[in-house]
C-alpha positions, 0 to 999 in steps of 0.5 A: 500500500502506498502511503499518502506522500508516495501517492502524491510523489507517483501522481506528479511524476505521472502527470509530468510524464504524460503531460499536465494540461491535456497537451499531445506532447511530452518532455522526455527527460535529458538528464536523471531527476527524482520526481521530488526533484521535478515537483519542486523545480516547478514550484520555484521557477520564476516567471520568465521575461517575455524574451531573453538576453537575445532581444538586444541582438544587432540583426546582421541582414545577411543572416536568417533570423530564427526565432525559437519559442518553447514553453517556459519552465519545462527544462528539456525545451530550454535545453534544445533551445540553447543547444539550437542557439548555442550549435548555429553560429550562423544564424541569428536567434532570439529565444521565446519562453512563453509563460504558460505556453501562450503567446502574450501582447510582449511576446508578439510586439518583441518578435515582430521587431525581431522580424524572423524568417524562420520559427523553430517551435519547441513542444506543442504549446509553441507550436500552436501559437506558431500556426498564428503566424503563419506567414513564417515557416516553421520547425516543431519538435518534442510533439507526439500526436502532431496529426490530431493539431494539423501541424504539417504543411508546406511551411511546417515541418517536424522532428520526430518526437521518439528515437528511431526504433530499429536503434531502440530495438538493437539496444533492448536485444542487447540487454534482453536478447531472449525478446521474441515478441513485442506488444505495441498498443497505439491511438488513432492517426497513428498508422505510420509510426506502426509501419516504422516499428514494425519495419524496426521489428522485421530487420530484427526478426521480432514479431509485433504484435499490434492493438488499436484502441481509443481510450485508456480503458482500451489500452489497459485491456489490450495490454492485458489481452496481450501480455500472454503472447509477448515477452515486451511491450512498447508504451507510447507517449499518447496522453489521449491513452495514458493516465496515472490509473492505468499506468498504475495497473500497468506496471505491477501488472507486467511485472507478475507475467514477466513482460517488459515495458520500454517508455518514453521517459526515464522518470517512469522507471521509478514506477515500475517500467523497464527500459526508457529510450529517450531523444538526446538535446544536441541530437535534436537541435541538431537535426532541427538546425539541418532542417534550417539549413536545408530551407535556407530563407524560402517561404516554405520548408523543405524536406521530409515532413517529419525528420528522424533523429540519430541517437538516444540514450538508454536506461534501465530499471535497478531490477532489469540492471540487476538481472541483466548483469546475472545473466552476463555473468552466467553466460561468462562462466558458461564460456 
């Protein structure tokens, strides 16, 4: 039984993993924190200014001007906005951190005298408010169901929320290379991503077994019905499926029948989950300035509609660390 103070510390961990608000997006942890550390830092941040240091920037006409929004006191999107600003020394930036993750009078009145060619938008709040503006081309990033906000068009483009699975995979079978079988349970809109894992599934010789479902109910019960035939299970970053209820039944519930559970944030390990496979903040911002790069100042963006990334970082539960270094050991002395 959990005590009242867990409970609490499980229910703001939960909500900071599947995302407070209602919001289709995520914020995959870059660095380790405990779920008390996340609580507190949300209680302290201070409201930040509507622009930062960049807003006295001298704007040299031969260079693209970017300007780059993202929520503010979500640490990861602050992240991928330095390393953005930080890797592209040849554009000029101004850096946006709405409050809330709306738009306010001085946060429009800066970026018209900033006057960017290009918005680089950071989560799905800043790419809402990016969609207003549209007469500028933009990059989003760090958004999941992109499809459910109409965020594609000839001017929008995107990086890919998740790291390639067929790199997810080559590391899950190297720690755990008994996994025949994997359960992926996805929402609706989301039939190409099925076709990428299950080409990342096939060049392994894995079979992916694959359940459609509209609710978090739905999820719990296809998890449920599948856990007989899989040795793993893919938990995808869908707020639309997932909520602390169900994760809480979830997690225990692999455990007892063996299943492993792969996430998209490291916090969830704490709860009960295996395995997170995570994007890495140079990673994106690298593949986001590519993307840049590749459009230059034209009035559209180039490009796939959605960019892959290259890297991810791995880690694993205490329990799936521990058994992972048993079973090393043992095929050692059996060598």
């Amino acid at each position: 039984m959990l005590t009242q103070r867990c409970q609490k510390q499980w229910l703001a961990a939960i909500l900071v993993a599947i995302g407070v608000a209602g919001c289709s997006t995520f914020e995959p942890p870059m660095e380790p924190r405990s779920p008390t550390e996340s609580e507190t830092r949300a209680e302290t941040v201070p409201e930040p200014p509507p622009i930062e240091s960049k807003e006295a920037l001298e704007v040299d006409p031969d260079r693209m001007r970017v300007a780059i929004l993202f929520t503010a006191a979500v640490q990861s999107y602050q992240n991928i906005a330095d390393e953005i600003a930080a890797r592209g020394a040849i554009h000029d930036y101004a850096i946006f951190s709405l409050a809330n993750g709306k738009m306010t009078g001085s946060d429009a009145e800066a970026l018209r005298k900033f006057n960017p060619d290009q918005l680089v938008a950071i989560g799905l709040a800043a790419a809402k408010a990016g969609q207003q503006l549209d007469a500028l081309p933009m990059v989003f990033c760090q958004v999941f169901n992109y499809q459910e906000h109409a965020l594609l068009s000839a001017r929008s483009k995107g990086v890919k929320l998740l790291p390639p699975f067929d790199l997810q995979l080559q590391a899950w079978q190297e720690i755990s290379p008994h996994i025949q079988t994997i359960g992926v349970v996805a929402g609706p809109d989301q039939q190409e991503l099925i076709r990428e894992i299950q080409q990342a599934a096939d060049s392994q010789g894995i079979e992916l077994l694959t359940k459609r479902v509209y609710s978090d109910k739905e999820l719990l019960n296809a998890f449920k019905r599948l856990t007989p035939q899989i040795q793993a299970f893919w938990l995808l970053p869908d707020n639309r499926l997932l909520s602390p209820s169900v994760l809480r039944e979830i997690f225990p519930y692999a455990q007892k029948h063996d299943v492993q559970i792969a996430v998209f944030s490291q916090q969830l390990l704490d709860f009960g989950a295996d395995i997170s496979f995570t994007s890495q903040a140079a990673n994106v911002a690298d593949t986001v300035l590519k993307v840049l790069g590749s459009s230059g100042q034209s009035d559209s963006v180039r490009g796939p509609e959605m960019n892959p990334l290259s890297s991810l970082t791995v880690r694993l539960s205490e329990r799936l660390e521990t058994r992972s270094a048993k079973q090393a050991a043992a095929r050692h002395t059996a060598n």
